[in-house]
N, C-alpha and C positions, 0 to 999 in steps of 0.2 A: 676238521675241528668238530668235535661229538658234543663241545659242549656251547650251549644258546640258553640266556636269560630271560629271553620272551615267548621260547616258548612254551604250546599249550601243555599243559599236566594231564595224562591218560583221567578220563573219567572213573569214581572208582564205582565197583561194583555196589547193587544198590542192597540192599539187606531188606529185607520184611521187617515193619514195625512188630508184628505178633506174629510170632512163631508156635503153630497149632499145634497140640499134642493129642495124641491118638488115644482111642479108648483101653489100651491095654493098657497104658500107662496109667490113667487115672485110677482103672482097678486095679490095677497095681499096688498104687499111694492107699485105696482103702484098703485093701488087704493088710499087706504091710503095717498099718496102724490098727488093725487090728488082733495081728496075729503078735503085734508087740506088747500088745494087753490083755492075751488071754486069759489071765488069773486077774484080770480089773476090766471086770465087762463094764461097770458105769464108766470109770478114766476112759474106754474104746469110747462109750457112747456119746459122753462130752466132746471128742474129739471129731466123733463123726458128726455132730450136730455142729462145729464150728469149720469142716471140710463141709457140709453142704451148704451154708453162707459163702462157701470161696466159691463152688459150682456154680452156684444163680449169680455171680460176679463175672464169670466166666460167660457163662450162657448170654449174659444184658450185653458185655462188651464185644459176643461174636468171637471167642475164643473157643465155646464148645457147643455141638449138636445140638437142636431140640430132643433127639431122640436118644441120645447122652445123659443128658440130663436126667430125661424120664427115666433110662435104666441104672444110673445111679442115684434117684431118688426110692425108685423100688427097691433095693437093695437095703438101702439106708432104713426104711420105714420099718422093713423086717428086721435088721439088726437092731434098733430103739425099740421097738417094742414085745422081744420075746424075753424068754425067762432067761435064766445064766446056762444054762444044761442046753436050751435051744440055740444062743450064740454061740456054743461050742460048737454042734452040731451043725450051725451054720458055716464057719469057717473050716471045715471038713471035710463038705461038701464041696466038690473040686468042679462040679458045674455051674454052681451058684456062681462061680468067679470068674467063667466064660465071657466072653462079649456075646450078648442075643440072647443072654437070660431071660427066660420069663417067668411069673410062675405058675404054677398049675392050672391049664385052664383058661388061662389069657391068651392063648396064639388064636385059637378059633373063635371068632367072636361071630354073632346073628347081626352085627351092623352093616347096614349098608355105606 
């Protein structure tokens, strides 16, 4: 007889409350929003000024890197503050949207 009332039910498998997403993905989301705006670099800019409110959400709650973070803020600081010709040129540039971006100048630093 295969079938019993009492007994135990297989434990079920447990699932991760936050499921982390990896840094290509995130440059992914800003790319993608920005390459959807090309011909509206302010609408990109507003959108990337209310994606970096989701990142420092992310970052508090342990969801993304310190070091994430910082290179999707770097990213971000360059696309808000250059001309329209220069965000062209920014999302162009096919290394700017690597992971380990940096820019010019900041890998060697004189700090100890």
């Amino acid at each position: 007889m295969g079938w019993w009332p009492f007994r135990k039910k297989p434990k079920a498998r447990v699932i991760p409350d936050v499921i982390r997403r990896d840094t290509r993905s995130w440059l992914s989301d800003l790319q993608e929003t920005c390459e959807r705006n090309f011909d509206a670099p302010e609408e990109a800019r507003r959108q990337i000024r209310q994606m970096a409110g989701e990142w420092i959400d992310a970052n508090r709650d342990g969801v993304m890197e310190d070091s994430l973070l910082e290179g999707l803020n770097m990213r971000a600081f360059r696309l808000l503050n250059c001309t329209d010709e220069d965000f062209s040129r920014w999302l162009d540039d096919l290394n700017f949207w690597k992971p380990g971006w940096r820019p010019e100048g900041t890998r060697d630093t004189d700090e100890s």
